[in-house]
C-alpha positions in Angstrom: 10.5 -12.0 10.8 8.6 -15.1 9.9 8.2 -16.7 6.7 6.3 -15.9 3.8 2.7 -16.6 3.3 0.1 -16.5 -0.1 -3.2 -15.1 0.2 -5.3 -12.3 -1.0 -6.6 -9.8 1.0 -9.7 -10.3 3.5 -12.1 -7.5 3.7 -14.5 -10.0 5.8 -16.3 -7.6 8.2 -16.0 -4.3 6.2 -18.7 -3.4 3.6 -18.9 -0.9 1.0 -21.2 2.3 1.2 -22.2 4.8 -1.0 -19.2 6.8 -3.0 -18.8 10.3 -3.0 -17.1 12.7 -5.5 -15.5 15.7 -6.0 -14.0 16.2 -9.9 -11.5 13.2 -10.3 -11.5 12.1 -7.2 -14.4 9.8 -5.7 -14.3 7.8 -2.2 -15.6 4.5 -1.6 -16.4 4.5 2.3 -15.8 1.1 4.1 -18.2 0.3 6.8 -18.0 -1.8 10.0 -21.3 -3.3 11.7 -19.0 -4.0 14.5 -15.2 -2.3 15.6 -12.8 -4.8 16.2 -12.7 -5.5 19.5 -9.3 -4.6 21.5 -7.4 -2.8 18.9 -7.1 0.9 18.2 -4.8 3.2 16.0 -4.0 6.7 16.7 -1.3 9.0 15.2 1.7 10.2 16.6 2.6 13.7 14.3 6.0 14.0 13.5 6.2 17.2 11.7 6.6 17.2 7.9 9.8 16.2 7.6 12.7 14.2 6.6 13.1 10.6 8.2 15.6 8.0 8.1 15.0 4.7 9.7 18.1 2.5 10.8 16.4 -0.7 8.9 19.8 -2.7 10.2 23.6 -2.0 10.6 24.2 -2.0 7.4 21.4 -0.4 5.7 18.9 2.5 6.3 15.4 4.0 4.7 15.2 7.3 4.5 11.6 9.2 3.3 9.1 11.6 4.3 7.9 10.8 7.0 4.6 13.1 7.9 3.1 10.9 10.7 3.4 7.6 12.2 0.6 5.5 13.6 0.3 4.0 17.2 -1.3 0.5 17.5 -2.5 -0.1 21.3 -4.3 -3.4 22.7 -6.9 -3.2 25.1 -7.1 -6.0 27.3 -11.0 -6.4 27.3 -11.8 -4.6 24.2 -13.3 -1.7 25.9 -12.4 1.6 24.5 -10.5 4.0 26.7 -9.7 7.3 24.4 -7.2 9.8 24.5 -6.5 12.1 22.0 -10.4 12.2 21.2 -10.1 8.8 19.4 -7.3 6.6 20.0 -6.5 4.2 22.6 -3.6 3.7 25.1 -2.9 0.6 27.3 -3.7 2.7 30.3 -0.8 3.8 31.2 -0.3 8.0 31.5 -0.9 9.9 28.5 2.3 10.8 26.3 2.6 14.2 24.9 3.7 14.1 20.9 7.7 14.0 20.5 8.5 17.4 19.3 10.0 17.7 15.1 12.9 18.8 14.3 14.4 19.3 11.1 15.7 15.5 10.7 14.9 13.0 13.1 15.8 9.1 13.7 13.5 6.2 13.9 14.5 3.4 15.5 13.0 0.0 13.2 9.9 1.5 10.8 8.0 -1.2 13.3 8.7 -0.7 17.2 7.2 -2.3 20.2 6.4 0.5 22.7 5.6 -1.8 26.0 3.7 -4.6 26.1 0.1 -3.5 24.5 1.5 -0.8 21.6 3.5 -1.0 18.2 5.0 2.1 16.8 5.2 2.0 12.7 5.4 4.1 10.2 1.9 3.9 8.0 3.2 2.9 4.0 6.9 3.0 4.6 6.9 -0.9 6.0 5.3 -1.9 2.6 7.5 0.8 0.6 10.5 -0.8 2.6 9.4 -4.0 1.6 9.3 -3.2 -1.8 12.8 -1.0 -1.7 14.2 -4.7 -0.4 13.2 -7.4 -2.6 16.3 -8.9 -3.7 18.0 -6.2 -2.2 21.2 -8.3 -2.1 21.8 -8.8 -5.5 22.5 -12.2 -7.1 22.4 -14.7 -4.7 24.3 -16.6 -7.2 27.7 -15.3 -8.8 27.4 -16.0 -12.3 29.8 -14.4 -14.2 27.8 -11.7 -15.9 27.5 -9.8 -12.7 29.9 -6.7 -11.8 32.1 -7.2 -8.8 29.5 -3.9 -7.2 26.4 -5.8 -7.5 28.1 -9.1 -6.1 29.3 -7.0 -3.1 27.1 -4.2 -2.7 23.5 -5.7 -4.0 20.8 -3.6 -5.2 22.1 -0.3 -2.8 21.0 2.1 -2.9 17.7 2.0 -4.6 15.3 4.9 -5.0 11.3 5.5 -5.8 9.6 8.2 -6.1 5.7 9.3 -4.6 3.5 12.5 -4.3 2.1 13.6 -0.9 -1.9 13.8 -0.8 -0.9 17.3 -0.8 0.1 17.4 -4.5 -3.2 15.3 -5.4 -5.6 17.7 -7.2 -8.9 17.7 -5.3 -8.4 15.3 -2.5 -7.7 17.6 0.2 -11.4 19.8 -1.1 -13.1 16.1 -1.2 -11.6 15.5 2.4 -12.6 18.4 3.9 -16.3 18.6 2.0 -17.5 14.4 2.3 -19.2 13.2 4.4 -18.0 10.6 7.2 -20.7 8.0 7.2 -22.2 5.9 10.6 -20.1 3.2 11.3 -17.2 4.4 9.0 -13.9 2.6 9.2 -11.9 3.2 5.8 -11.9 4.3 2.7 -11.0 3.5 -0.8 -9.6 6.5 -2.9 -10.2 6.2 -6.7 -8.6 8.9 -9.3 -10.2 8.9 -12.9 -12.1 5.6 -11.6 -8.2 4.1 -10.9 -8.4 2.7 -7.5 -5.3 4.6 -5.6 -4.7 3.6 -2.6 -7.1 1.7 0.4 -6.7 2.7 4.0 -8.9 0.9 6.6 -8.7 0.9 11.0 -10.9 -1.2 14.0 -12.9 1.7 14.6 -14.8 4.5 13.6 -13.5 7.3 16.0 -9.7 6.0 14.9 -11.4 6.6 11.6 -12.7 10.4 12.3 -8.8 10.7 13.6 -6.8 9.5 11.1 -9.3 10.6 7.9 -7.3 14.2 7.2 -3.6 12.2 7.2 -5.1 10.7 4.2 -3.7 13.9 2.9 -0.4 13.6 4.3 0.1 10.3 3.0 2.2 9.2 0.0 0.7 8.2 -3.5 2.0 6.5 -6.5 3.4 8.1 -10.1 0.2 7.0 -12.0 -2.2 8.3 -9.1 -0.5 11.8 -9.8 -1.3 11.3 -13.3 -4.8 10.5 -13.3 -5.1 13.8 -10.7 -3.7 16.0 -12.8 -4.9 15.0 -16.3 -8.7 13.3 -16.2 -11.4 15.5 -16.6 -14.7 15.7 -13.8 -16.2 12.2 -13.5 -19.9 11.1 -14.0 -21.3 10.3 -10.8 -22.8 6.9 -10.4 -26.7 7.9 -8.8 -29.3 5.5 -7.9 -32.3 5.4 -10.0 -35.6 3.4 -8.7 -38.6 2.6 -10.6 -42.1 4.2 -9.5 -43.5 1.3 -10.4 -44.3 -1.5 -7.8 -43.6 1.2 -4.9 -46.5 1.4 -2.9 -45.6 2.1 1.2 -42.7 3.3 2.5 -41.2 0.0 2.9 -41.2 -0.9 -1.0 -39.4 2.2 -1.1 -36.5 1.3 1.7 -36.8 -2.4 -0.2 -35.9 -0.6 -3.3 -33.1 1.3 -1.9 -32.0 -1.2 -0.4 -31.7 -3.6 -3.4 -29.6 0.1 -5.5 -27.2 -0.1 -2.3 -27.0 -3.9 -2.6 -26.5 -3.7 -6.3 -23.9 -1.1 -6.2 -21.5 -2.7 -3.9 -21.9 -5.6 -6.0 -20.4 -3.5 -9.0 -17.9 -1.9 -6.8 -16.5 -5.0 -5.4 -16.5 -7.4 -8.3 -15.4 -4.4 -11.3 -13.9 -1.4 -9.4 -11.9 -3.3 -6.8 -10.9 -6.3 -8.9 -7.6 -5.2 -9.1 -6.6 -5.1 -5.4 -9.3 -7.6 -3.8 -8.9 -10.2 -6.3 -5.1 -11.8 -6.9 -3.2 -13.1 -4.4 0.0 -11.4 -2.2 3.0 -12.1 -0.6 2.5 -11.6 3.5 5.6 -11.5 5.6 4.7 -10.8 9.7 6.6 -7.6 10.7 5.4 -7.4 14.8 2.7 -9.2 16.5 0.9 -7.6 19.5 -1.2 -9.9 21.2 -3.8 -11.6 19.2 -2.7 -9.2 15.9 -0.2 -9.5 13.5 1.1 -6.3 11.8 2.4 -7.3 8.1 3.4 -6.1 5.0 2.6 -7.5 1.7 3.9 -7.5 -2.2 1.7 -8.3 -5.1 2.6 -11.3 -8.3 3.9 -7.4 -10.2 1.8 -8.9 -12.9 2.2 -6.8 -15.8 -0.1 -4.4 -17.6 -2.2 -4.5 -14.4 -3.4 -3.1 -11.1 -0.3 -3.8 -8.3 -0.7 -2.7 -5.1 1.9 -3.0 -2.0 1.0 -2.4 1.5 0.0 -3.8 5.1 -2.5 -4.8 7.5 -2.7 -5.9 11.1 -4.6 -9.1 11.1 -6.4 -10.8 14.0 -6.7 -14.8 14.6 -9.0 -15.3 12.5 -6.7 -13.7 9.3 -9.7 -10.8 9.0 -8.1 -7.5 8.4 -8.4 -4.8 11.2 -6.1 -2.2 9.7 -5.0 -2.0 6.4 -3.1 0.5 4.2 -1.8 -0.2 0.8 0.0 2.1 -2.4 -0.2 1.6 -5.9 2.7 0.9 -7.7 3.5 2.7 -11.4 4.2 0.7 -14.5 7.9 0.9 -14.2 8.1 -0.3 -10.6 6.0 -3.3 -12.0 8.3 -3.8 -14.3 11.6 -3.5 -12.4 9.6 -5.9 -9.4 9.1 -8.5 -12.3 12.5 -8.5 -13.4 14.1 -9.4 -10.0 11.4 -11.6 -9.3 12.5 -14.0 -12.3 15.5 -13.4 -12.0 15.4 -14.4 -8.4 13.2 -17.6 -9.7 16.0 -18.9 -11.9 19.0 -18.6 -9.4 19.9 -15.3 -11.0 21.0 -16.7 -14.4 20.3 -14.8 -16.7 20.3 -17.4 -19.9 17.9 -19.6 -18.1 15.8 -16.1 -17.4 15.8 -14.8 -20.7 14.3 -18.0 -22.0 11.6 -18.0 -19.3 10.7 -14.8 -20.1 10.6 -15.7 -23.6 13.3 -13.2 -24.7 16.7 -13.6 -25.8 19.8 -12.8 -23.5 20.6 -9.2 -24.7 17.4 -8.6 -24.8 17.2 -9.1 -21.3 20.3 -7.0 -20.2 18.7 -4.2 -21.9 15.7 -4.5 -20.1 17.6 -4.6 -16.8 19.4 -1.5 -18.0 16.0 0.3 -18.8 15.2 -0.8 -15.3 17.8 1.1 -13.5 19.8 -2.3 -12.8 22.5 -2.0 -15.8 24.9 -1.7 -12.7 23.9 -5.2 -11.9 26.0 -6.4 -15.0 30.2 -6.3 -15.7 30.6 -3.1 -18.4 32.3 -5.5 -21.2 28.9 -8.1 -20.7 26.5 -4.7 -21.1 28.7 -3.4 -24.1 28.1 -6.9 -25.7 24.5 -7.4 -25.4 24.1 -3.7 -26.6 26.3 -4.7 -29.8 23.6 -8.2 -30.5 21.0 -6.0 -30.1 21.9 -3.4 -32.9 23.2 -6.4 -35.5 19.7 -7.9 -35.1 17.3 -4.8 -34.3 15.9 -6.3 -30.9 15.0 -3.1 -28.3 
């Protein structure tokens, strides 16, 4: 795996069309002019089911796993379909490994010959996520238990809803329309931008729009579903006045269409398009790059995790991303500084601007009070109580 790159996300090539809405939920449909030339996605079902992925000898993922998706490079870019939309590198069709009631992947990211990858859509970002400073303190200072020194972070656990358990979004799948040229999507709940899911081409589009309910969302985006009222739709409204031929009037329209992917872009997607990730490469397949990527878990705001398959240029060809809950912000955050200050947690505390106990609470509210010897938690729970710090 190569090493780490900063950047925020490019969404060069994609534009974004009119939204649609059904209740809470409204889609945001990402267009292509052009597909990306000699890269196609199809998906390989795997039954709804219960996965577990050998991540290395010594540790493994297990999830739902619903469906994974097949990336295959064409040699000249021409399309050759199979499965009515996605692509093979010309060798013999395969049939669609049959499910069985748990099955084993071998790496969530697998090269299958020389012109396909084989990964598992979300899990390399959730992996990714699961992971970060998965081996505890790299440092053994001696407020850490003997189990965190040896056995890190393991196991750790999040939680998710299936698209299935969204209110709404399989109706809105089902009823909306697939625009020309459609390659993604972005899926907002209560005006909360859930998740964004993007491919080269339109037909891999048409393919892999109904896994959208298959896939796996966030705590907060099964909040918003369940508990905000019917939205207001945002319609386009254009002046009589000055229209005078049919072409004023496709100016006009024009100029609403213009104006509202203005708004969308700048306002509605702020919160994933505008801060900066964390890219690590996962596979490369010719001239793409599959990655996965982590956000600054900046507190109090939008954080998404996910991945993409780039080509040279760094322009994004697939992309796939999940939104991650207050709490997972804040447990990201917390080993993130911690990690940033060599796992000591004095020199931590005062960068967060806290006091000691006050951080070893927070880890323990975190899910991490494992991370620290009993006698060291007992002591920082007896400070906090003498001087009323939560």
């Amino acid at each position: 795996m190569s090493p780490q790159a900063t950047t925020a996300l490019d969404l060069t090539g994609l534009r974004t069309g009119p939204s649609q809405l059904w209740g809470a939920v409204r889609l945001v449909p990402l267009l292509r002019d052009e597909p990306v030339a000699g890269l196609r996605l199809h998906r390989r079902a795997l039954g709804e089911e219960h996965g577990v992925v050998q991540v290395d000898r010594r540790t493994t993922y297990h999830s739902y796993l619903p469906h994974a998706f097949v990336a295959d490079r064409t040699g000249d870019g021409t399309p050759l379909a199979t499965y009515g939309t996605h692509l093979t590198d010309g060798g013999p069709a395969e049939r669609p490994p049959a499910s069985v009631p748990l099955r084993f992947h071998h790496r969530l990211a697998k090269r299958e010959g020389r012109a396909r990858v084989r990964f598992l859509p979300q899990h390399l970002a959730l992996e990714g996520y699961l992971s970060l400073h998965f081996g505890g303190p790299s440092v053994v200072w001696e407020e850490w238990s003997q189990r965190a020194v040896r056995q890190g972070l393991s196991p750790r656990a999040e939680e998710a809803w299936t698209g299935a358990q969204v209110r709404g979004l399989a109706d809105a799948l089902r009823l909306f329309e697939i625009h020309p040229g459609q390659c993604g999507v972005l899926l907002y709940l209560g005006n909360a931008l859930a998740a964004a899911f993007a491919v080269p081409h339109p037909e891999d589009y048409r393919a892999l729009h109904p896994t959208l309910v298959q896939d796996l969302y966030g705590e907060q985006v099964h909040h918003y579903a369940t508990l905000m009222p019917p939205l207001p739709d945002f319609r386009a409204r254009i002046a009589d006045t000055g229209i005078r031929s049919v072409a004023d009037l496709r100016a006009a329209a024009r100029g609403q269409e213009e104006e509202w992917a203005g708004f969308h872009d700048s306002t509605m997607a702020a919160g994933l398009l505008g801060p900066a990730y964390t890219f690590r490469t996962v596979r490369r397949l010719g001239p793409f790059t599959l990655s996965r990527f982590l956000p600054g878990f900046r507190q109090r705001e939008e954080n998404h995790i996910g991945e993409t398959i780039t080509d040279e240029a760094g322009r994004t060809a697939y992309l796939k991303t999940f939104r991650l809950s207050e709490k997972q912000v804040r447990r990201g955050h917390l080993l993130d500084r911690l990690a940033a200050h060599d796992w000591h947690p004095a020199r931590t505390a005062a960068a967060l601007g806290i006091g000691e106990a006050q951080l070893g609470l927070r880890l323990e509210a975190a899910g991490f009070g494992a991370l620290l010897r009993q006698d060291v938690l007992d002591g920082y729970r007896r400070q906090a109580r003498a001087t009323g710090v939560r």
